[in-house]
Kinemage of the C-alpha trace (Angstrom):
@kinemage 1
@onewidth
@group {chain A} dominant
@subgroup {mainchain}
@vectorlist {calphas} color= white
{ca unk a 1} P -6.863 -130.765 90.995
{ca unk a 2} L -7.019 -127.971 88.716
{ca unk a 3} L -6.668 -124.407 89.704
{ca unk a 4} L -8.152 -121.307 88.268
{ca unk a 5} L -6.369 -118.098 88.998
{ca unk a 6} L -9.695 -116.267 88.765
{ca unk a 7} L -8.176 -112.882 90.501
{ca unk a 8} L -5.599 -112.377 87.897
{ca unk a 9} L -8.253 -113.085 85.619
{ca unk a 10} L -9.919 -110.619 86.828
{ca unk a 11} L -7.607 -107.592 86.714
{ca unk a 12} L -5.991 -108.343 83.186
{ca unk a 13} L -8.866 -105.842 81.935
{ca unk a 14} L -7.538 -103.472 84.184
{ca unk a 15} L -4.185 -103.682 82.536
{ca unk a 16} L -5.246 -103.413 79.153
{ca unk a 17} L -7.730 -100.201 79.642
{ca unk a 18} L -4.998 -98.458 81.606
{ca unk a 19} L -2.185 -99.608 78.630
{ca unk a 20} L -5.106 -97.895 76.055
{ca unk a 21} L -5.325 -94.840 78.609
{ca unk a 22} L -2.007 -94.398 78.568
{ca unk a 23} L -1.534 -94.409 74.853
{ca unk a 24} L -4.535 -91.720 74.786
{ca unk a 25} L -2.638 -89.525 77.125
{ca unk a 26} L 0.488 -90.041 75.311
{ca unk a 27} L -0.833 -88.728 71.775
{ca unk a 28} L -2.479 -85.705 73.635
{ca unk a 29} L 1.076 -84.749 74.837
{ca unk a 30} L 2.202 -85.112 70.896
{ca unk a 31} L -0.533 -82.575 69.889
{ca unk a 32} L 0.081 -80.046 72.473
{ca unk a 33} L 3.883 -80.154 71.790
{ca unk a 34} L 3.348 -79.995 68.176
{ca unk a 35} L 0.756 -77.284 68.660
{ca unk a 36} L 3.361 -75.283 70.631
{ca unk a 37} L 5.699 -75.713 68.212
{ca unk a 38} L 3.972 -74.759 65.318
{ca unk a 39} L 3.157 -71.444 67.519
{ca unk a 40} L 6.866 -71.079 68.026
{ca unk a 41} L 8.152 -71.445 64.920
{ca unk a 42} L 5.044 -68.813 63.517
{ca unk a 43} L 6.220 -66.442 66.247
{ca unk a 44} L 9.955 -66.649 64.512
{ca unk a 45} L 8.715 -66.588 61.019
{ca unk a 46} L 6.653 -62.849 62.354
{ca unk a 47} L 9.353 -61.854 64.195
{ca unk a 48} L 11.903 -62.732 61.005
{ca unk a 49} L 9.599 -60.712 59.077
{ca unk a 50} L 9.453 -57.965 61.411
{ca unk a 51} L 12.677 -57.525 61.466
{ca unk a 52} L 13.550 -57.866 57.636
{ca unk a 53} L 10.833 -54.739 57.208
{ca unk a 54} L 12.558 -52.696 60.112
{ca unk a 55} L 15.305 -53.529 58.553
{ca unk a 56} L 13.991 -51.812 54.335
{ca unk a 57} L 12.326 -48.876 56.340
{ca unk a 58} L 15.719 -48.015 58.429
{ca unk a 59} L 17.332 -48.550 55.239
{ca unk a 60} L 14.814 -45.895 53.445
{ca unk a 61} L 14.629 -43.628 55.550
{ca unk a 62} L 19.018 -43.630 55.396
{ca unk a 63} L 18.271 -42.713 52.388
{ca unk a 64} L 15.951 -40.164 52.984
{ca unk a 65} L 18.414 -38.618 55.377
{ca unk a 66} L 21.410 -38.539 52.289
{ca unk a 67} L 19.172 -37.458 49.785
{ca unk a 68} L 17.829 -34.177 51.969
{ca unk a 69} L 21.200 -33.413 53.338
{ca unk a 70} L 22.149 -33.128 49.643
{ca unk a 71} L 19.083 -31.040 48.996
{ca unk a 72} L 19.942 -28.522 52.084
{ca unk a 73} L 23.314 -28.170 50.204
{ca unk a 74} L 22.002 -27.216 47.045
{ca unk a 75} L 19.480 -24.789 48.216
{ca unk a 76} L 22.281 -22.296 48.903
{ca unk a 77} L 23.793 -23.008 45.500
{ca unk a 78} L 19.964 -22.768 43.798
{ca unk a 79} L 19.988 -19.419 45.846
{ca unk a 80} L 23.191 -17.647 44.951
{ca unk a 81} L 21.971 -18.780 41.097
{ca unk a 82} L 18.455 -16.857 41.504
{ca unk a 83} L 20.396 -13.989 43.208
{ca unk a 84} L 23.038 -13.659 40.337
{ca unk a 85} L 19.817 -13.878 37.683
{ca unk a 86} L 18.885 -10.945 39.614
{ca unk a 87} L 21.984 -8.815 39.890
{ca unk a 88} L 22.878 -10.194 35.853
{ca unk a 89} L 18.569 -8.887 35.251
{ca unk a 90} L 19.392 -5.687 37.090
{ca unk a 91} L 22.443 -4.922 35.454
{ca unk a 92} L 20.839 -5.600 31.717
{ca unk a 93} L 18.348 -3.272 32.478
{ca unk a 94} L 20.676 -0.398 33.766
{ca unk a 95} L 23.071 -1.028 30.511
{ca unk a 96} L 20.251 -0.877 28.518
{ca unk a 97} L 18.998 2.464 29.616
{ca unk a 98} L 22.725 4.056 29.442
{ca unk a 99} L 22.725 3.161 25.667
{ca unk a 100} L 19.225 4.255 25.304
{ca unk a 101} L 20.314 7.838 27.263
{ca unk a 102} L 23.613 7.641 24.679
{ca unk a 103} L 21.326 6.796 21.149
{ca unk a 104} L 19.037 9.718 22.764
{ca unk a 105} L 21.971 11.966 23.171
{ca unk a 106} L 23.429 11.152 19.688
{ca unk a 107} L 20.516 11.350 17.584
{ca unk a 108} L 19.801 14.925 17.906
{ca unk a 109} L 23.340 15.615 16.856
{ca unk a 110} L 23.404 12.959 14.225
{ca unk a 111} L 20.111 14.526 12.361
{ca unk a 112} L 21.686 18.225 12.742
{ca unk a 113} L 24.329 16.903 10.874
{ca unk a 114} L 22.692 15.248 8.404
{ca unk a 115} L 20.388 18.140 7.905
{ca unk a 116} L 23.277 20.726 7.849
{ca unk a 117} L 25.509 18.358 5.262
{ca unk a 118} L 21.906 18.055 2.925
{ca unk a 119} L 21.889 22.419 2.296
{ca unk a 120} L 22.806 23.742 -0.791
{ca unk a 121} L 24.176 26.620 -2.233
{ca unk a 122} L 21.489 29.668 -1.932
{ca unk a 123} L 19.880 28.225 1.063
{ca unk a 124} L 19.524 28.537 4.811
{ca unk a 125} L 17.295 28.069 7.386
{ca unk a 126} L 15.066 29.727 10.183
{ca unk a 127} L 13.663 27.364 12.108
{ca unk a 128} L 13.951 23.718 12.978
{ca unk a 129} L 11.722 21.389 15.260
{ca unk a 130} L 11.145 18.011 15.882
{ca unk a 131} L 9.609 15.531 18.426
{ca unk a 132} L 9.590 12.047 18.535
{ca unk a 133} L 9.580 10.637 14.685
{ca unk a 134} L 8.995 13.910 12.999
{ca unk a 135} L 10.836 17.047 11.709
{ca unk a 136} L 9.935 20.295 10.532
{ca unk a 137} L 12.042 22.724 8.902
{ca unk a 138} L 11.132 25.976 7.643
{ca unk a 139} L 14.067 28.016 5.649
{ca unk a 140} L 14.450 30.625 2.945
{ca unk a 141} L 16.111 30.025 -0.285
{ca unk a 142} L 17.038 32.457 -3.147
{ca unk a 143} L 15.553 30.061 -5.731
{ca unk a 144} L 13.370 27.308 -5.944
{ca unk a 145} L 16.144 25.016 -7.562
{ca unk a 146} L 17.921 25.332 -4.183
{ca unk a 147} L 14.776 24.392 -1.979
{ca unk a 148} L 14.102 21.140 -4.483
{ca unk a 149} L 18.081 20.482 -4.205
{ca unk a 150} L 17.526 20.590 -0.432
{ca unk a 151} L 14.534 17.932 -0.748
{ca unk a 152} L 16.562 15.794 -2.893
{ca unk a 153} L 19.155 15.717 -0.740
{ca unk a 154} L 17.222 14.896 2.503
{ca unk a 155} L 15.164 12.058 0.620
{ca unk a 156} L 19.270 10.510 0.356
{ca unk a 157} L 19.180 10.091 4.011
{ca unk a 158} L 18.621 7.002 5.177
{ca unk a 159} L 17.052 7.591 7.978
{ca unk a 160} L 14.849 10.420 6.667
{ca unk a 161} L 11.510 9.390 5.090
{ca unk a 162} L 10.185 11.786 1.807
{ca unk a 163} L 10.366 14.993 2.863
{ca unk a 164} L 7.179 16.962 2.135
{ca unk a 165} L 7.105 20.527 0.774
{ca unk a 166} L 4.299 22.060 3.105
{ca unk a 167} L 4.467 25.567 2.045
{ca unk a 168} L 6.582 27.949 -0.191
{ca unk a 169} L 5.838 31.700 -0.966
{ca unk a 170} L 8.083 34.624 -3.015
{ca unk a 171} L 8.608 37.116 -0.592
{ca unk a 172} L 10.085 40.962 -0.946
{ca unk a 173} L 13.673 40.794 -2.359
{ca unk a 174} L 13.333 37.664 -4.412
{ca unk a 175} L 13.396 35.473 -1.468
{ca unk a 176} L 11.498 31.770 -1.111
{ca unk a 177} L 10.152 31.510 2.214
{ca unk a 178} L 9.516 27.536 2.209
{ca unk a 179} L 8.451 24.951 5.122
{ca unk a 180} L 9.067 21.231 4.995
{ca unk a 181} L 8.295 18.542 7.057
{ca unk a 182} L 9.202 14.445 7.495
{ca unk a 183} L 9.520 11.335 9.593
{ca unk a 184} L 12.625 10.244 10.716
{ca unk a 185} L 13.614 7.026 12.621
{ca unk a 186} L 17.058 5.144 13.502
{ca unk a 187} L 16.432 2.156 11.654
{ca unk a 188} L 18.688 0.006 9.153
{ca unk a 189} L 18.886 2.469 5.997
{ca unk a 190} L 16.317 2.346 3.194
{ca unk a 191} L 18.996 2.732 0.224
{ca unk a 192} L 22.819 2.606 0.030
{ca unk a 193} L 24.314 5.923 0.199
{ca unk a 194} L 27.594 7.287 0.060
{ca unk a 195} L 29.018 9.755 2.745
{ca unk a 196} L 27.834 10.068 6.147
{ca unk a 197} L 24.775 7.953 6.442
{ca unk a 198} L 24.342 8.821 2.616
{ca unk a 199} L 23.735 12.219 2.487
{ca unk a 200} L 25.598 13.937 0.390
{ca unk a 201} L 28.270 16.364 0.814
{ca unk a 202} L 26.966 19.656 0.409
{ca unk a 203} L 27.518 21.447 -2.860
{ca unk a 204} L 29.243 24.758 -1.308
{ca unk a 205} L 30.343 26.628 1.781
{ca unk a 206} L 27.590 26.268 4.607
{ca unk a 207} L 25.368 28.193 3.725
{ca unk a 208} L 23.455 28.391 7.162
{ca unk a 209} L 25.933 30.667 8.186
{ca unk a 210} L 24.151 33.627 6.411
{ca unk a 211} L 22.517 35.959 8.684
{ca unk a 212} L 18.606 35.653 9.135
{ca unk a 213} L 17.088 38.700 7.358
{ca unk a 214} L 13.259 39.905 7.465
């Protein structure tokens, strides 16, 4: 007589939908872990980064710290430079007023000379004032060849412009009262001259020595 197991039968569907459940489960648990890992190894790769970025901004601001420490230790260097432009400024501009005070002293002296080597013979003066860039003379003469000698010899100056006769009259005695006046300045001479400045040696004993008369 044949027998039919119809229990086992029965349950073999059992089997195979738990077998299929279990295969279900088992490719959720590959997702999650794969999902985990993927979240893992993205936390490394930010944290990696992180740290490579930390790393350039420590490194910069290193940097930073050299390149102002060498700043700080230049700024006293830059500042001893500014304060010796200002002593090396100050001291210019106190040398350059001594030599101005020394040209100021010499150039009265200098155009006294020149004015006493220009007289000629027969010829001395009264009177002699200047200012700034002009002189004015006024003199007496015992001819009128001595006053144009004296004109001629100031226009030799270099640093005399053309004199200009202003004003001449005979007085008692046979005496030329004359006045002349002319520009003067201390620049490179106008002509080559001989003697002192290029006025000529005058042509006898100084004759502003004479005594003022009238």
């Amino acid at each position: 007589m044949i027998k039919i197991n119809l229990l086992s039968e029965g349950k073999r569907p059992a089997a195979v939908r738990k077998a299929k459940t279990t295969s279900l489960l088992e490719g959720k648990d590959i997702g999650l872990y794969l999902l985990g890992l993927g979240l893992i190894l993205g936390l490394v790769a930010s944290l990696s980064y992180w740290w490579t970025l930390k790393g350039q901004v420590d490194a910069q601001q290193d940097d930073i710290k050299v390149a102002q420490a060498e700043v700080d230790s230049l700024g006293a260097v830059i500042k001893e430079v500014e304060d010796y432009k200002g002593k090396k400024a100050e001291l210019e501009r106190k040398i350059g007023i001594i030599n101005d005070l020394k040209a100021n002293q010499r150039g009265p002296v200098r155009l006294m000379d020149y004015v006493s080597r220009a007289l000629p013979e027969l010829l001395w003066l009264d009177r002699m004032s200047m200012n700034a860039s002009t002189i004015e003379i006024e003199g007496r003469a015992f001819n009128t060849n001595a006053v144009a000698t004296f004109i001629e010899n100031l226009d030799k100056v270099p640093e005399f412009e053309e004199p200009t006769l202003k004003d001449t009259s005979e007085q008692a005695g046979g005496v030329y009262k004359f006045t002349i006046s002319f520009n003067y300045s201390f620049t490179p001479p106008k002509t080559e001259g001989t003697g002192v400045a290029g006025a000529p040696p005058a042509s006898g004993p100084a004759a502003s020595a004479r005594p003022t008369s009238g």
